[in-house]
Each structure stands twice: as structure tokens, then as C-alpha cells.
C-alpha positions in Angstrom: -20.2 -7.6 20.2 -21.8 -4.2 19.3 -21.9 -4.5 15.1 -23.0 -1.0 15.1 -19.9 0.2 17.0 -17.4 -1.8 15.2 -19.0 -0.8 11.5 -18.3 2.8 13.0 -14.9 1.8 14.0 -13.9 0.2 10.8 -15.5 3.7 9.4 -13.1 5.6 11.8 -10.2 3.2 10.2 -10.9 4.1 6.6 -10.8 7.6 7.3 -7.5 7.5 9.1 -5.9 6.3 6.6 -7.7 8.2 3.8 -7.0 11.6 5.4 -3.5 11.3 7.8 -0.3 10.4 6.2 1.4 7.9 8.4 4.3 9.3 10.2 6.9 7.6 8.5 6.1 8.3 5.1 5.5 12.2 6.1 9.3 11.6 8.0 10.5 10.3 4.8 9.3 13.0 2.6 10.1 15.7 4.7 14.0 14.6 5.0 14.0 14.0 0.8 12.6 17.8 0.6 16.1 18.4 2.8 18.5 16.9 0.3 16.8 18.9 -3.0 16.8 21.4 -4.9 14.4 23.5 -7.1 11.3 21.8 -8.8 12.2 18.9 -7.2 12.1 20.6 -3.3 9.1 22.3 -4.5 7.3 19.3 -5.5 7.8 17.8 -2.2 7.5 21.2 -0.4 3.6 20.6 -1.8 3.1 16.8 -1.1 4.1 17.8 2.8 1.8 21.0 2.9 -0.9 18.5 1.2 -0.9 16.1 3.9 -1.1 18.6 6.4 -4.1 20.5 5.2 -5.6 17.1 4.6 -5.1 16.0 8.1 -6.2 19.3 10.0 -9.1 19.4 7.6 -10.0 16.0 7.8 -10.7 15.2 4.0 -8.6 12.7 1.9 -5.4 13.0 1.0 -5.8 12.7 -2.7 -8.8 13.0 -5.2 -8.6 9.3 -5.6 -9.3 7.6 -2.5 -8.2 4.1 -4.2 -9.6 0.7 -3.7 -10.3 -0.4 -0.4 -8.4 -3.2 0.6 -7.4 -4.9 4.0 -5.0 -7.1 5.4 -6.5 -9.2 8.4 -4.6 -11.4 10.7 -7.2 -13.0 12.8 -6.3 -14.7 16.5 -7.8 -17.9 16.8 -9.9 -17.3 19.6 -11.6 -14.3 18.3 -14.9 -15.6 18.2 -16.4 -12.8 15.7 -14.8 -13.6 12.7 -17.3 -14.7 10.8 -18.8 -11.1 10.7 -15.5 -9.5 10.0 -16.3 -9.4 6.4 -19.8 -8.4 6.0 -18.9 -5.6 8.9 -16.3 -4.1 6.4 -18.5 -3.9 3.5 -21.1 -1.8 5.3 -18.5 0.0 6.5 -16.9 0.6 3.0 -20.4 1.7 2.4 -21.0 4.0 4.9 -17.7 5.3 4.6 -18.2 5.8 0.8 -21.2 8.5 1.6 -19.9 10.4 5.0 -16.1 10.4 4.4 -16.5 10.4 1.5 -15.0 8.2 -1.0 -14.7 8.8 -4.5 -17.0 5.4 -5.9 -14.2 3.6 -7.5 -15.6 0.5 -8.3 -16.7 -0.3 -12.5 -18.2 -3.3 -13.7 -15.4 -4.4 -16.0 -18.1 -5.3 -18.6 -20.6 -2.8 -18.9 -18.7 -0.3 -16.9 -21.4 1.0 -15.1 -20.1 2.4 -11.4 -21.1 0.5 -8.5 -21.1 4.2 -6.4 -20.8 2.4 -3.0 -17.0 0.9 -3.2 -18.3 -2.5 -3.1 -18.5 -5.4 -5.8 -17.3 -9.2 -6.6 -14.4 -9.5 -4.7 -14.4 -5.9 -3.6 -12.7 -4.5 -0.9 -10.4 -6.9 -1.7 -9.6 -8.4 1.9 -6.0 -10.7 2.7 -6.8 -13.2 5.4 -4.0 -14.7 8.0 -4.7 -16.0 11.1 -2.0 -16.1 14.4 -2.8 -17.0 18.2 -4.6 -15.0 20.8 -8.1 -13.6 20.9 -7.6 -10.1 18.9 -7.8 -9.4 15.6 -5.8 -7.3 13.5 -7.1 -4.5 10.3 -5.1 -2.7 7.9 -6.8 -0.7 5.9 -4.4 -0.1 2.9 -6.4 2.9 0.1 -4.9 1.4 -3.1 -4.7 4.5 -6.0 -5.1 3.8 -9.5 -2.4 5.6 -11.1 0.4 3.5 -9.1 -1.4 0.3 -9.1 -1.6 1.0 -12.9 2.8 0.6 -12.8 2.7 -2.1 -10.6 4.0 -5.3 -13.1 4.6 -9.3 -12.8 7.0 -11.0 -14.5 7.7 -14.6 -14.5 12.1 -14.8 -15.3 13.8 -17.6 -16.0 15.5 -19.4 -13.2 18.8 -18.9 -14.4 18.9 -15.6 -14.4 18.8 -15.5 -10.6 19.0 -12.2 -8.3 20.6 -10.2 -10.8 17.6 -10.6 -13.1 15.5 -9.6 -10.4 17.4 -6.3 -10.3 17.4 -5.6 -14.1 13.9 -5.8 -14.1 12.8 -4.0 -11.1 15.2 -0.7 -11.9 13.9 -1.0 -15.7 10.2 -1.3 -14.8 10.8 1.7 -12.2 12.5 3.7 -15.2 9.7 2.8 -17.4 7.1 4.3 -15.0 8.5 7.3 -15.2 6.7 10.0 -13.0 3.0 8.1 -13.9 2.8 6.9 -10.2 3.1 10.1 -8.6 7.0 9.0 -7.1 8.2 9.4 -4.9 7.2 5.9 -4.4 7.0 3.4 -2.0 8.1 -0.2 -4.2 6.9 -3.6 -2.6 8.9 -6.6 -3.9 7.3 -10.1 -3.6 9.8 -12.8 -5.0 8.9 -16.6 -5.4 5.8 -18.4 -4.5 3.6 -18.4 -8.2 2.2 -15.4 -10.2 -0.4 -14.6 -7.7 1.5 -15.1 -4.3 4.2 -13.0 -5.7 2.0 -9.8 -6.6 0.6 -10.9 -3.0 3.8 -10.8 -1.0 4.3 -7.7 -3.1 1.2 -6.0 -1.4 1.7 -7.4 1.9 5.7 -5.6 1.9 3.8 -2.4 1.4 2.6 -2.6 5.3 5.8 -2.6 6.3 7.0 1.2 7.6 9.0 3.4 5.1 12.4 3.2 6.4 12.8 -0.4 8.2 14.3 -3.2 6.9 13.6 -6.5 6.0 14.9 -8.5 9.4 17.1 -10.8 6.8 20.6 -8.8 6.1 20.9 -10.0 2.6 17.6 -9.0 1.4 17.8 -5.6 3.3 21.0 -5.4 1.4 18.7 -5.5 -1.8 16.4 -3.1 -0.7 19.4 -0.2 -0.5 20.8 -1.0 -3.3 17.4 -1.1 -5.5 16.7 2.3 -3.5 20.1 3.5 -4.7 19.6 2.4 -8.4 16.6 3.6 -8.9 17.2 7.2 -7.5 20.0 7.4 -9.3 17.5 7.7 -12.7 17.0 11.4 -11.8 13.3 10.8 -12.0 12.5 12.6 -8.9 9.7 14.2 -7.4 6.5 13.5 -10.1 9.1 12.6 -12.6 10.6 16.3 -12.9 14.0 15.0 -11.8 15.5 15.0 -8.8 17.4 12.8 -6.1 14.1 11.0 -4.7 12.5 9.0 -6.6 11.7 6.0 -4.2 10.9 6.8 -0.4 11.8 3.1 -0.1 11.6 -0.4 -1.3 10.5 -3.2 0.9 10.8 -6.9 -0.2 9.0 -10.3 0.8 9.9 -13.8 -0.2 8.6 -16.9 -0.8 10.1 -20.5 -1.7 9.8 -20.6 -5.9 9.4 -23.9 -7.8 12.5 -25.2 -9.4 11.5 -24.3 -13.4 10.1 -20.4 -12.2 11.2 -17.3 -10.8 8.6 -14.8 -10.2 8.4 -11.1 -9.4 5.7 -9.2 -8.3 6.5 -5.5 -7.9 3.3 -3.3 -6.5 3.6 0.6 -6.6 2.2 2.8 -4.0 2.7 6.6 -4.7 3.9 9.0 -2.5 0.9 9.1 -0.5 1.7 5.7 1.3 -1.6 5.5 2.9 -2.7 3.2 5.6 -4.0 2.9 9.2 -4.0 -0.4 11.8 -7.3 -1.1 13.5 -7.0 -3.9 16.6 -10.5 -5.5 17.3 -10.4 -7.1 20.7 -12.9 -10.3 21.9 -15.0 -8.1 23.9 -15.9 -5.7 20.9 -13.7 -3.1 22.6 -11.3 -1.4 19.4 -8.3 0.7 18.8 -7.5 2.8 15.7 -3.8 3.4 15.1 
């Protein structure tokens, strides 16, 4: 495998996603704008113009160009993967001085900037592994000011579903126009505290508009998407009919004395991009 060419590839991938709004999140916007009115239709009016001068100008999206993070399901037989990691953090680099990125990485203690992306931890990188010989990227650019709204909360058991509700519509309200809405909500229910904000990540891959393959919990979805709407929020919290694009939820089995809920908050710019790394070093950039 040619590290060289894959570095450049994973480069290629970061940029994707840091300058071209997926299509079904610039769909989604662009029927909202349909169904408003005033401010609100202006609002989106200029989140649609901004991805589109950010795409045929090929420079990010937003001023904050997040915290890199990636979801990676591995095959089995891909026989690289234990350069996959160190190949994304020069990459990060790299990417950090020619895209560029906006160094957001502070030590938490003496918070001097890192100016390269990288750090403890950092790009924070989600590991599953399936059959087969390919391997799978997604680069997900993770914003401050929605990750800032996104909230765990550990109910009691008893409260069931319904709590579950209550408390993602409440935290939603709460948030107000802070994460840039209209927003893309990922859900992660059960598992523990950390597998919950986990799950809630991982449901963020998932495009705006399709539903969980379960019928009851894409049931949930719409009616969380309905409730939450229905605070007049809107477009950068100046009211309106939008102030979701969607909400997307995963699941996990919860222990019998626990119930938690992981909600994650991407803003309106719902970036991301899917790179495929095939056995022979050969790659595609989606």
C-alpha cells in the first residue's frame, strides 16, 4: 500500500466533507426554505447559498471546521489496519495547513493550542470491524457550538419511553437557536453513559431523511421531529417551522436499575463524507 497516496486520500476525505454539504441535508434544507416564511426563509435562503459558495469555492463550510472525528468499520481481511490510525493523524495534519482547518484542539489544562488538530485521543476515531477485505471512513467535522447542546442523562427506569421524550423536546427547547438549528438530533438510548452518547454519534451517519429500519422507533423519530418543530424555534432560533432537519435514533440493551440517553447535536451544516480503502491501496471518496 502507497502511505503517501492514502494520507492524500484521507486529505481529499476531510476536505469533502469540510467544504460540500451532503446531498441530503442540502435536499432537506432546501424543501424547509419551501414551507417558510420571512426571517425564517431568509435564514435558510442563506445556509443554502452558503453551501454552495462553499462547494464551488472549495473552502469550508463554516469558520469552525470542528473536531475531526471518524467512524471506521474495518473488514477483516484488510491487512493495513494497523496503519489506519497513524495515516489519519498525518492526514489531520496535513489537512490542518492546506485545507485549511481552523486548529481546534486546547490543552484542557494550560490551554495552549495544539495548531495541528491532533492531541490525546484526538481525532477521536470509532472502531467496528465486519467481513471482507475493505475498509470503511467517515469522516464526521464535529462543531463546537452544537456539540456544546449535546446532553446525557441517566432517567430512572420507570419512567420509560415517555421520559425519554420529555427530556429530549426540553433539552431541544433549552438550546434554543445556540446550535445553529436547524439541527440534525442523534438519539442513543441504553447501553451505559458512554455507549449512549456513542450510539448518539454513530445515528448522526445515518442520512437526513431515512428512518430507523425498526417501525416503532422510526415512529419516535417523527413524532420527536414533530414536537420539537412545533417550539417555533426555527431557523437560528428566530422562529419558524424548522427547527430539526431530522432526528435519528440508535439503541442499545440498558441494565435493569438504568435508563440512559445520549442526545448529540449536529447543526445545520450536517457535515460528513465516506472514504472506502480497498486491500490493494486503491480508494474512493464519496
Amino acid at each position: 500500500m502507497d502511505e503517501e497516496n492514502i494520507i492524500q486520500g484521507l486529505v481529499d476525505l476531510i476536505f469533502k466533507a469540510e467544504t460540500q454539504l451532503p446531498v441530503d441535508v442540502l435536499t432537506a434544507l432546501e424543501q424547509a426554505e419551501k414551507k417558510e416564511n420571512g426571517i425564517a426563509k431568509i435564514q435558510l435562503q442563506t445556509m443554502i447559498k452558503n453551501a454552495k459558495i462553499a462547494s464551488e469555492t472549495k473552502r469550508p463550510i463554516c469558520q469552525d471546521t470542528g473536531v475531526q472525528t471518524f467512524f471506521i468499520t474495518a473488514g477483516e481481511n484488510f491487512q493495513h489496519v494497523g496503519k489506519i490510525k497513524t495515516l489519519i493523524k498525518k492526514a489531520v495534519k496535513q489537512a490542518t495547513e492546506t485545507i485549511p482547518l481552523r486548529p481546534n484542539t486546547f490543552d484542557v489544562f494550560t490551554k495552549k493550542n495544539h495548531k495541528d488538530n491532533i492531541g490525546a485521543y484526538i481525532p477521536a476515531i470509532t472502531w467496528d470491524f465486519t467481513t471482507g477485505s475493505d475498509i470503511t471512513i467517515t469522516a464526521v467535522p464535529k462543531g463546537g457550538g452544537s456539540e456544546n447542546m449535546s446532553s446525557l442523562v441517566m432517567l430512572k427506569p420507570g419512567v420509560g419511553i415517555q421520559g425519554v421524550k420529555d427530556f429530549v423536546v426540553d433539552t431541544m427547547i433549552q438550546a434554543g437557536g445556540n446550535p445553529c438549528p436547524p439541527t440534525v438530533v442523534g438519539l442513543g438510548i441504553g447501553g451505559g453513559a458512554d455507549l449512549a452518547m456513542k450510539l448518539g454519534k454513530y445515528a448522526l451517519l445515518r442520512p437526513v431523511g431515512k428512518r430507523h429500519p425498526d417501525e416503532n422507533i422510526a415512529q419516535l423519530e417523527l413524532e420527536l421531529i414533530e414536537k420539537i418543530n412545533k417550539s417555533g424555534i426555527g431557523p437560528m432560533g428566530l422562529g419558524g417551522k424548522t427547527t430539526v432537519l431530522d432526528v435519528h435514533v440508535e439503541h442499545a440493551p440498558r441494565h435493569p436499575a438504568s435508563l440512559p440517553v445520549g442526545l448529540v447535536v449536529q447543526c445545520w451544516a450536517d457535515r460528513r463524507a465516506t472514504m472506502i480503502i480497498h486491500n490493494d491501496g486503491e480508494y474512493e471518496v464519496k
